[in-house]
C-alpha positions in Angstrom: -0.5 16.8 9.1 -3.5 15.1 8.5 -6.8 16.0 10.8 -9.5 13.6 8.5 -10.9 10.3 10.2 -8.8 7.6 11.4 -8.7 4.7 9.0 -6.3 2.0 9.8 -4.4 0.1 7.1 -2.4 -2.9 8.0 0.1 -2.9 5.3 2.0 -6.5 3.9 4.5 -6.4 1.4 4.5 -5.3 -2.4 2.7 -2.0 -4.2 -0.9 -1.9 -3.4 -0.8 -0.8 0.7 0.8 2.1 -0.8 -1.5 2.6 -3.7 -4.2 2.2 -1.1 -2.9 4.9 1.2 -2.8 7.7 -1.9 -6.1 6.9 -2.6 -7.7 7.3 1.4 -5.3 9.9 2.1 -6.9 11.7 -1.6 -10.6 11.2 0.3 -9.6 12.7 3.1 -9.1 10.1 5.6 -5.9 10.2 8.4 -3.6 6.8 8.1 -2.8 4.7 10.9 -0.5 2.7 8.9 0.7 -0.9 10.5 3.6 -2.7 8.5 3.5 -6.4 9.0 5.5 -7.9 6.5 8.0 -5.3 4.6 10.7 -6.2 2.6 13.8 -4.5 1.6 12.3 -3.7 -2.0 8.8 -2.6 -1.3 8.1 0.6 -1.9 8.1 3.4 1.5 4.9 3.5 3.2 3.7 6.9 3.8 4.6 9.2 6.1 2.9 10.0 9.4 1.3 7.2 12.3 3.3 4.1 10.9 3.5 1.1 13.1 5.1 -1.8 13.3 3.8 -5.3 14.4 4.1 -9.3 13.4 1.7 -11.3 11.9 -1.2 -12.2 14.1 -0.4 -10.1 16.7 -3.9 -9.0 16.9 -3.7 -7.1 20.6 -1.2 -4.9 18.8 -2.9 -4.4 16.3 -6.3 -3.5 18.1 -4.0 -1.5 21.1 -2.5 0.8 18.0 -5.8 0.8 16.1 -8.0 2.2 19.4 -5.2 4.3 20.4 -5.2 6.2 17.3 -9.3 6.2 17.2 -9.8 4.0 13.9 -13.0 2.3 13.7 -12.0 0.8 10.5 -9.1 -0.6 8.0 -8.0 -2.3 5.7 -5.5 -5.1 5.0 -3.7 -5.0 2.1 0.2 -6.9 0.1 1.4 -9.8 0.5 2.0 -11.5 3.9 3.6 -15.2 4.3 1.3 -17.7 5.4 3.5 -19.5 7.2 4.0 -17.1 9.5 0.3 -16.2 9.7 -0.4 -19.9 10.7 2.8 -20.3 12.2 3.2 -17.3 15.1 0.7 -14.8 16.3 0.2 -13.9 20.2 -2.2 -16.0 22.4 -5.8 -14.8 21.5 -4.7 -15.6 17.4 -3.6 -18.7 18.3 -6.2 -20.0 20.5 -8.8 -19.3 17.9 -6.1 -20.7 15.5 -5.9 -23.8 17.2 -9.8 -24.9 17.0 -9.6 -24.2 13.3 -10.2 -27.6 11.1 -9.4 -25.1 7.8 -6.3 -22.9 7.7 -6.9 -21.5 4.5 -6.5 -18.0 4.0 -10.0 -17.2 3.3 -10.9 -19.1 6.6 -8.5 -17.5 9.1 -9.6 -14.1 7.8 -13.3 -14.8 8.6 -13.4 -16.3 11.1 -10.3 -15.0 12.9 -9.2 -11.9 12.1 -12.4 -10.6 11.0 -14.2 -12.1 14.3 -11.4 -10.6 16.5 -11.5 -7.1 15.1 -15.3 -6.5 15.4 -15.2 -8.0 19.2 -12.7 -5.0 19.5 -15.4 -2.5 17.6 -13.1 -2.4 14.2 -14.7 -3.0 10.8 -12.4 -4.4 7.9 -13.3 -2.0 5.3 -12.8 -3.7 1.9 -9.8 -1.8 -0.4 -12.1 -1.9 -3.7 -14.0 0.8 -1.7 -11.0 3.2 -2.8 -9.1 1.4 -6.0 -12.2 0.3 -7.2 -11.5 2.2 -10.4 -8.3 0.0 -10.9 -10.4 -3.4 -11.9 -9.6 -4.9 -14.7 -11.9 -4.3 -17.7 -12.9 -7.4 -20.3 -11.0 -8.0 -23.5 -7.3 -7.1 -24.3 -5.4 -4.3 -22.7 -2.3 -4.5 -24.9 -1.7 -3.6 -28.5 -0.9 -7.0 -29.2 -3.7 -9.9 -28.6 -3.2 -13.8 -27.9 -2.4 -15.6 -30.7 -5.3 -18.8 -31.0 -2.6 -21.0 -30.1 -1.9 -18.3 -27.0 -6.1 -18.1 -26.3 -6.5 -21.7 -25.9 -4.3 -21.2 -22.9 -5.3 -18.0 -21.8 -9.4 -20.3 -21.9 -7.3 -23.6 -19.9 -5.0 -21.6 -17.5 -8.2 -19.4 -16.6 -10.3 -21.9 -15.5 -7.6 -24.1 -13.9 -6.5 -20.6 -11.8 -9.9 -20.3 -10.8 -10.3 -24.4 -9.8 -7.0 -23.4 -7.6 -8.1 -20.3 -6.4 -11.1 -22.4 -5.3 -9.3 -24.9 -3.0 -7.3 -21.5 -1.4 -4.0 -22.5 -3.0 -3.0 -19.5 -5.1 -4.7 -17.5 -7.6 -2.5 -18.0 -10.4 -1.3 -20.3 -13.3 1.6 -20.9 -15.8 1.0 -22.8 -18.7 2.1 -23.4 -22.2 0.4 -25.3 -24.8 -2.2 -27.0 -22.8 1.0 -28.3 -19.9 0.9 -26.7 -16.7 4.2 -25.5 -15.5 4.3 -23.9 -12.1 0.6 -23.6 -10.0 0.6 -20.4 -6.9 1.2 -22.1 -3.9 2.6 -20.0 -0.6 5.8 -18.2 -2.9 2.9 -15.6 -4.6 2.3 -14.8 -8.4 5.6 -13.2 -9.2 7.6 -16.4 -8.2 5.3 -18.6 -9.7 5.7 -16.9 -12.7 9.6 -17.1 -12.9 9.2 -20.7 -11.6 7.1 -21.5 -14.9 9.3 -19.8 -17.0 12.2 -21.9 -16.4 10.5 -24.8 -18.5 9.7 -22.7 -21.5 9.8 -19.5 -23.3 6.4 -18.1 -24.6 4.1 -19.1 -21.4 0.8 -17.9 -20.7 0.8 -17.0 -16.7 -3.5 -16.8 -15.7 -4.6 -15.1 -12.3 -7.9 -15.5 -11.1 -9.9 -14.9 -7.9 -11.8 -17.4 -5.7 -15.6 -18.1 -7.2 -16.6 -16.6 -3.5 -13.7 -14.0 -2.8 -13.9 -11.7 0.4 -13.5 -8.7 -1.2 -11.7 -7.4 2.4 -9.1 -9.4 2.0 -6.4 -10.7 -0.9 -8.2 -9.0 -3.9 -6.3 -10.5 -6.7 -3.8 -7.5 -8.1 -1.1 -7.0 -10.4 1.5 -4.3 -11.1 4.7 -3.8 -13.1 6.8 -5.9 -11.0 4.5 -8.6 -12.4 5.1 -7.6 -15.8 8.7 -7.2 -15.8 8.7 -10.7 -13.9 6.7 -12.1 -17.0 8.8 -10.4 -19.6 12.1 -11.6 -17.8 10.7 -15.0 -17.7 10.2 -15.2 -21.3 6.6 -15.6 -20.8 3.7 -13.7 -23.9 0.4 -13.7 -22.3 -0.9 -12.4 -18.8 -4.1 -13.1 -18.5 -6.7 -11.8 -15.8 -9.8 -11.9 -14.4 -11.8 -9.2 -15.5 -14.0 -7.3 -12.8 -12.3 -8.9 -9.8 -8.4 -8.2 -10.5 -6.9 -4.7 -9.8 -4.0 -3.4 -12.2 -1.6 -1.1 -10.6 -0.2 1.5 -12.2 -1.7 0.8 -15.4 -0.1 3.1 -17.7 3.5 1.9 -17.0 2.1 -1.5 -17.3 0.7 -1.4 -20.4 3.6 0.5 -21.5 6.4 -2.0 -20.7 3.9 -5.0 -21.8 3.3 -3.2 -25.3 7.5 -2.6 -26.0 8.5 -6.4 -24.8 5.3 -7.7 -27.0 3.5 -9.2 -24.2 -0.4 -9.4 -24.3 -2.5 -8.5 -21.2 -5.9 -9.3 -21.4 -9.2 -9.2 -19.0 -11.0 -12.5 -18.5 -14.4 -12.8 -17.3 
């Protein structure tokens, strides 16, 4: 059983909460795991104080936090934002509801963020434990972009980061200088499959926000976004170097490097 400090970690869907809770549980800390939006294919949470609550149901969340004696957490996967903007109990919505912005980066600030430290609760950023899974400059694959391939990888890059800056998506399909499929609500993964319907050979970009919040939707891949890419038909995934975490990295270079597919780091 663990006897460490409390650290909360409110957990959405895909690989990284669970990535995150190896890597507090390796430093020692106790989990008080909350699952907000898990699907039928995401991988088990960890064992132990694992919760269960809705998006935006922050006196839940606070009531399990305190009871369990975390001072901090983290948030961490993929939750829908239409349900984040679209349910929640009172206190969300109120402060919801006097919100001119309902971009992500917005509601987590000045929401979320607000509403936990009025409760006493930090929101610990996740790169203080995966920080070692950034993404280094220059390519990760044995193959590289052809130049065809690079003058994508250059105009999906900075058209990723122009979306990322209006808190659309972080990611971008392209091929041949045409965009195919630009990140809206569906997440990187679908985007991807949704770009790969219009050709074979696409370059898929991801790139985070010029002024990310570190606490909250750090940019991250893994190998269901490689095997999406390969599936897809798709050669290049480019991204951003120093600001996008790579889950399990060996398997990822692994499956990129048999189907052919280059993976580079952007800065």
């Amino acid at each position: 059983m663990d006897t460490g400090e409390p650290l909360g970690l409110i957990a959405g869907g895909g690989r990284l909460p669970l990535v995150l809770a190896e890597a507090a549980r390796a430093q020692g800390y106790r989990l008080v795991v909350i699952a907000v939006e898990r699907g039928a294919h995401d991988p088990p949470l960890p064992s132990g104080a694992v919760y269960a609550a809705g998006p935006g149901e922050m006196h839940r969340l606070v009531e399990i936090l305190r009871g369990e004696g975390a001072r901090r957490v983290l948030l961490a996967g993929r939750v829908s934002r239409a349900r984040l903007v679209g349910e929640g109990d009172a206190e969300f919505r109120a402060r919801l509801d006097h919100l001119t912005d309902r971009g992500d980066q917005t509601v987590f600030r000045q929401v979320v963020v607000d509403l936990f430290a009025r409760a006493g609760i930090t929101v610990a950023s996740p790169l203080e434990f995966v920080g070692h899974l950034l993404v280094a400059e220059g390519p990760l694959t044995r193959r590289t972009p052809t130049a065809d391939e690079w003058e994508d990888v250059r105009a999906g890059f900075r058209l990723a980061r122009a979306v990322a800056t209006l808190d659309l998506g972080q990611t971008v399909v392209i091929k041949r200088g045409v965009v195919l499929a630009v990140e809206a609500a569906e997440g990187t993964d679908e985007t991807i499959r949704r770009g790969g319907r219009f050709a074979r050979g696409v370059v898929a970009a991801k790139a985070a926000r010029p002024d990310q919040d570190e606490r909250f939707d750090v940019p991250a891949a893994g190998l269901v976004t490689i095997q999406t890419l390969i599936e897809a038909g798709g050669s290049v995934l480019a991204l951003e170097a120093g600001r996008t975490l790579l889950l399990d990295r060996p398997d990822c270079l692994d499956a990129a490097d048999r189907a052919g597919v280059a993976v580079v780091g952007i800065a």
